[in-house]
N, C-alpha and C positions, 0 to 999 in steps of 0.2 A: 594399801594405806601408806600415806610417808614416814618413813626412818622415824623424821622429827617429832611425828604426832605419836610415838608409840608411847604409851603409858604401862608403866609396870606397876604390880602391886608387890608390897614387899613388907616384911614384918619390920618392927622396931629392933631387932638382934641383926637382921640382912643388912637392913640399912646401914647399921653402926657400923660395919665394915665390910660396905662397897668400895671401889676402887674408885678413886676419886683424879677430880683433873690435875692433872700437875703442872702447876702456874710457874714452878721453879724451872719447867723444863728450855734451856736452852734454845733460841730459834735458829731455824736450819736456813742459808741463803736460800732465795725459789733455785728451784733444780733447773739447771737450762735445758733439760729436756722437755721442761712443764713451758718452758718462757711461750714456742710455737702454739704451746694447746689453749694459754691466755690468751694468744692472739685471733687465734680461729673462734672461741668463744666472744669474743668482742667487738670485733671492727667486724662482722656482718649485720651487726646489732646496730653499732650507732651508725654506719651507712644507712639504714634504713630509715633513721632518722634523721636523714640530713644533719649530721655532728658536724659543724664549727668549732675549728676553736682557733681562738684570737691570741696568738703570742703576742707578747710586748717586747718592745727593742730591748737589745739587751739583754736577754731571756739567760738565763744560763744556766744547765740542766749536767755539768760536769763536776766531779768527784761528790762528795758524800753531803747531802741536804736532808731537810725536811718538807714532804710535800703536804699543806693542810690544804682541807677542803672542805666545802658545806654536804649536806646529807640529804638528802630527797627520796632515793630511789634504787633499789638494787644497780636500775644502769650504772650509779653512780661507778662500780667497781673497772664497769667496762670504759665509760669515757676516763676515767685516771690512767687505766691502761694505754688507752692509743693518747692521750696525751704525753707520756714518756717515752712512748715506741722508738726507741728499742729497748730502753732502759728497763731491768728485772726493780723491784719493788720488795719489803716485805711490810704486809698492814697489820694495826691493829684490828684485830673481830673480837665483835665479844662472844661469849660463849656458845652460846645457843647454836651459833653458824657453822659449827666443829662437832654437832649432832650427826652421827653416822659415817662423816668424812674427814675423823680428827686428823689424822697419819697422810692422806692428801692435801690436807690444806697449810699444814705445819710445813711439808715438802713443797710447797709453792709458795711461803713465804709467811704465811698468817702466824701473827703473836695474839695467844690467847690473854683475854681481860672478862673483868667480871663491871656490869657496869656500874656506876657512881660509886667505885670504891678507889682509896688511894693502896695503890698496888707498888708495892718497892721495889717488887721481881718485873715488873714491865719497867720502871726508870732502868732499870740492870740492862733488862734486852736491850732495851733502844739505843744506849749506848754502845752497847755491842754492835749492832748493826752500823750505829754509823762510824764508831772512827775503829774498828776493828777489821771490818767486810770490809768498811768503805761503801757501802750501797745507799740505795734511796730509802727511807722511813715515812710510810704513808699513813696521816692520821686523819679522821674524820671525829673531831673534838665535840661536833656537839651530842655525839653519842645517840644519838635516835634520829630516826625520818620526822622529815620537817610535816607538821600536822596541816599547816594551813598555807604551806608556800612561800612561807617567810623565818629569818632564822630562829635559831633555839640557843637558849642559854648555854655560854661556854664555861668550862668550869674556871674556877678563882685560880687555880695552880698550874692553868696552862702559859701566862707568860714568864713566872717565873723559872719552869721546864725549858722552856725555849730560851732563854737566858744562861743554861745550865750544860745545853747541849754545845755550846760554843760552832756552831755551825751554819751555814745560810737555810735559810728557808724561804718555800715557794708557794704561792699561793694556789688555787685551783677552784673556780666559782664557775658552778655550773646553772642554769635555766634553762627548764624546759623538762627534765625528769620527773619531779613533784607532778606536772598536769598529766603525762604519760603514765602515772599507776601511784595515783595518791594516796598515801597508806591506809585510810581511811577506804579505799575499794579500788583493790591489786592490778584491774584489767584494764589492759593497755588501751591508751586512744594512736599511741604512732605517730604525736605529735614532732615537728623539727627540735633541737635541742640546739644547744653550743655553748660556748666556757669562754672563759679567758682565763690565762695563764701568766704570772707576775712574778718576778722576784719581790719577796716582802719586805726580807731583812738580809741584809748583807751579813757577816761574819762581826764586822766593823761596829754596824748597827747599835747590835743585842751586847755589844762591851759596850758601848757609852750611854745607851738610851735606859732610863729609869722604868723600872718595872709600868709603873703608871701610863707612861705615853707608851712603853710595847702595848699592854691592852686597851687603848684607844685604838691603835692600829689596827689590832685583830678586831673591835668592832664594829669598822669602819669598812676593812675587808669580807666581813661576813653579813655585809647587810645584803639584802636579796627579795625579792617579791616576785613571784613568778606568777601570780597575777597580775601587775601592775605590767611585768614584761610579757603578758600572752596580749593586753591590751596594748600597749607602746605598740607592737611587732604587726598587730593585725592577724591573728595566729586562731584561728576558726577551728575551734574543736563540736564537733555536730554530734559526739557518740551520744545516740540516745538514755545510754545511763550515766551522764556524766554529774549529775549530782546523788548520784544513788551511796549511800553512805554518808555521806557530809553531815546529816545528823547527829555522826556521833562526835564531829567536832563541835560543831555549831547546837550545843543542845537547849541554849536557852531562849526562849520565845523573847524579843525586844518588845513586842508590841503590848504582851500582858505581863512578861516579867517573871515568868512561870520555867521554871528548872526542870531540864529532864522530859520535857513535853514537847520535842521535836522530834517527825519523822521527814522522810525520806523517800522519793522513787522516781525512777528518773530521770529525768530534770527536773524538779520540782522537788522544795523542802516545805511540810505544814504542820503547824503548831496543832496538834491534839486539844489541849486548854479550850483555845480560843477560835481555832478553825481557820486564821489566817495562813496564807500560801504565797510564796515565792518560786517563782523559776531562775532558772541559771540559763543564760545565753551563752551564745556560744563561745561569744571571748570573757566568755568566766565571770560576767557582771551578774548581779541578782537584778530581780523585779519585781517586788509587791504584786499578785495580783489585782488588791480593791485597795485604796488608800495610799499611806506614805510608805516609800521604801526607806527603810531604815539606813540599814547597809547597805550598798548596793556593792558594793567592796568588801568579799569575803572577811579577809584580813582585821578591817575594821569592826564587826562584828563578833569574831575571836576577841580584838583588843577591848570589847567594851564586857564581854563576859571577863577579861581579867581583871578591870576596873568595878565590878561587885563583887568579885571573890575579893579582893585587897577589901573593898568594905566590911566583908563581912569578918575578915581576919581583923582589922584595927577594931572593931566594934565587940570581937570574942565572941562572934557568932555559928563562925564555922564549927561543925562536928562532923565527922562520919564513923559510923560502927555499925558492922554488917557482919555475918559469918560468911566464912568465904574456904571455897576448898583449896588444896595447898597442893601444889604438884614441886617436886625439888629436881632442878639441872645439875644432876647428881658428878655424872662422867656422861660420854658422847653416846653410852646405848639410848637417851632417850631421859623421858622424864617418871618422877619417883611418885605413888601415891600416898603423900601424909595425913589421908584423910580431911576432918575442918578443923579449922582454927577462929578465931574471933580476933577482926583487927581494927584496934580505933585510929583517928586519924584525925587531928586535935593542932592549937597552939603549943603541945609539948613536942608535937613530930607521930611520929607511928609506933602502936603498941601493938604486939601480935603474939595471943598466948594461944598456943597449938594442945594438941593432945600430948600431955607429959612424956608420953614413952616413946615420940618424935621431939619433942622441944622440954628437955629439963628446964628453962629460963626462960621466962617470958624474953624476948624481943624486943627492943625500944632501939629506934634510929633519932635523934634528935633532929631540929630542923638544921643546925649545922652542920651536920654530918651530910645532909643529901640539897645538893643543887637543886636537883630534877627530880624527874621521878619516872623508868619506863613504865611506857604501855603498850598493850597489845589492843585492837578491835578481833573480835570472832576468831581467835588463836585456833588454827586449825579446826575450827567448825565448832570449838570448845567453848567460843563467850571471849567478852569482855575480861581483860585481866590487867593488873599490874602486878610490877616488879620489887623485890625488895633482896639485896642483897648483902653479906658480910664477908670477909676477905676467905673463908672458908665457905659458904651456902648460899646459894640464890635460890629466892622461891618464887613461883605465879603464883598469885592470888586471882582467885576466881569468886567477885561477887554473887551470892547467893541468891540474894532478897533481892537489892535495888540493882535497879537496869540502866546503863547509859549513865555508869559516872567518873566512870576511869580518867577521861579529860579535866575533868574539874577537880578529881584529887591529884593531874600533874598540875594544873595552876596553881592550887595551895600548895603545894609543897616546893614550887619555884617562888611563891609570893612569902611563905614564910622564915625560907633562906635567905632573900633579900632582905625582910622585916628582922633575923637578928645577925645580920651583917652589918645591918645601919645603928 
């Protein structure tokens, strides 16, 4: 069994005092004895991929920056790497990735985070890192793997961070990872990849430019379709399961309108409901079998499930409430069993009242407080889960009852953050 999937059970008195992760802890520069071992794990990697990557004139990869990047794919760690080559790095990880290898990954650079929380002790690190070390600071801001190939919401308080570091930062946009092991089903296709690599902001920059048009810029730099680039490129992916999974992004039937009633296998996705069927060719288009094809463009089909979730939020229609069991990412041996809890998930935000003698306080995150929302698909063979986090506890929730809806509680809760920002 892996490390990560080990489940402990532990009373209400153990748990009160387990060793917990220490977010205060100081980050170590990577050890230059680790630098050869990142290198040997990554450039045999993206060779195999055919990795590209397109410097722009200019380029300038000396004294102490900020590298941001879009999220797709584990590769993603490996192409950030040989795009610095030779430059050491230290990244933000969130937790979960410091399961079993805390003391390794701390020694090659990794700054622990907890995700969608605002963390004081990572502003501290960062800083440290850049104008104390003087090293690189590598962030991947939208905080989770892209679901459908295109980007994910950046949080509100990353241009003004960037404004605060007083430092250049550099872009890093990668395509082609997301089709190679889309989160949604892990197993490689081997497809070509490649990046371009940019100065964003000058030093210069981020003094005169108003918070406003810095985040124009970063949305501008983080736009991405990597279906729209597997079709531009001609990029022929054949693995016969290449839509096997996509169900669990894509869960709503267009054609009857029916939620949660898509499956999967294959190539091929079919509505349960209704019985209609779509395949996926090989450069990543769908195809109705009988009738009109809706989508034929993943992405678009995503976009039109987030345009009935926003309806159904303006109208006060949305609900979800489910028992769901609680696993807690306690410290790196692994994850904690808090038994079930009950958690609704509403226009007030998420309410999650556990067994009292794990949770004296009922739980409420407001829609403020959370951008996003993680998720997991079949977490270690565990189910469907999301995430919910406070600057002390992160917990999985693992739905009980309803199946295939983890996707659509991150849309509301990305649609109702927008809805009270506006």
């Amino acid at each position: 069994m892996e490390y990560r999937a080990v489940l402990h059970n532990t009373s209400p008195e153990e748990y009160q005092f387990l060793r917990r992760f220490d977010m205060k802890k100081p980050p170590h520069r990577q050890w230059h004895v680790l630098r050869p071992v990142t290198w040997l794990l990554s450039f045999p990697d993206v060779w195999s991929h055919q990795l590209k990557i397109h410097r722009d004139s200019g380029l300038d990869l000396r004294g102490p920056f900020i590298l941001l990047s879009n999220h797709m794919a584990f590769l993603d760690f490996k192409v950030a790497t040989a795009a610095l080559f030779p430059r050491r790095s230290n990244y933000v990880v969130a937790i979960d990735g410091f399961i079993g290898r805390e003391n390794l990954l701390r020694f090659a650079g990794g700054i622990m985070k907890r995700r969608l929380t605002s963390d004081i002790h990572l502003i501290r690190h960062m800083h440290h890192i850049i104008h104390r070390n003087g090293d690189v600071l590598t962030i991947y801001p939208e905080g989770r793997y892209s679901l459908i190939g295109t980007e994910a919401r950046l949080p509100d308080s990353l241009a003004k961070l960037l404004k605060s570091t007083r430092v250049p930062v550099v872009m890093l946009r990668m395509n082609g990872n997301f089709l190679d092991s889309p989160v949604w089903n892990l197993k490689r296709r081997g497809n070509p990849i490649e990046a371009r690599i940019w100065n964003l902001f000058t030093r210069e920059d981020l003094e005169r430019m108003q918070v406003s048009a810095i985040k124009e810029r970063l949305k501008e730099a983080f736009h991405y379709d990597d279906y729209q680039w597997q079709k531009d490129n001609g990029i022929h992916i054949n693995s016969p399961f290449r839509a096997e999974g996509l169900h669990r992004v894509l869960y709503r039937c267009p054609a009857c309108e029916t939620d949660f009633s898509m499956t999967s296998a294959g190539s091929g996705l079919e509505c349960r409901a209704c019985g209609k069927r779509w395949t996926m060719g090989s450069l990543g288009q769908l195809q109705a079998e009988t009738g009109e094809t809706e989508f034929p463009h993943p992405p678009d089909w995503y976009d039109y499930q987030v345009k009935t979730v926003r309806e159904e939020l303006s109208s006060g229609k949305y609900h979800f409430e489910d028992e769901v069991r609680v696993e807690s990412l306690a410290n790196s041996r692994g994850y904690y069993n808090l038994k079930t809890a009950r958690v609704t998930h509403d226009l007030r935000g998420f309410t999650l009242k556990g067994d009292p003698a794990y949770f004296p306080d009922t739980v409420r995150k407001t829609p403020q407080s959370m951008y996003s929302c993680h998720i997991e698909f079949d977490y270690f063979g565990k189910g469907d889960c999301f995430e919910i986090s406070t600057m002390s506890e992160t917990w999985y929730l693992y739905p009980l009852n309803k199946q295939n809806v983890v996707t659509k509680i991150l849309i509301a809760t990305e649609e109702m953050h927008r809805m009270a920002k506006a």
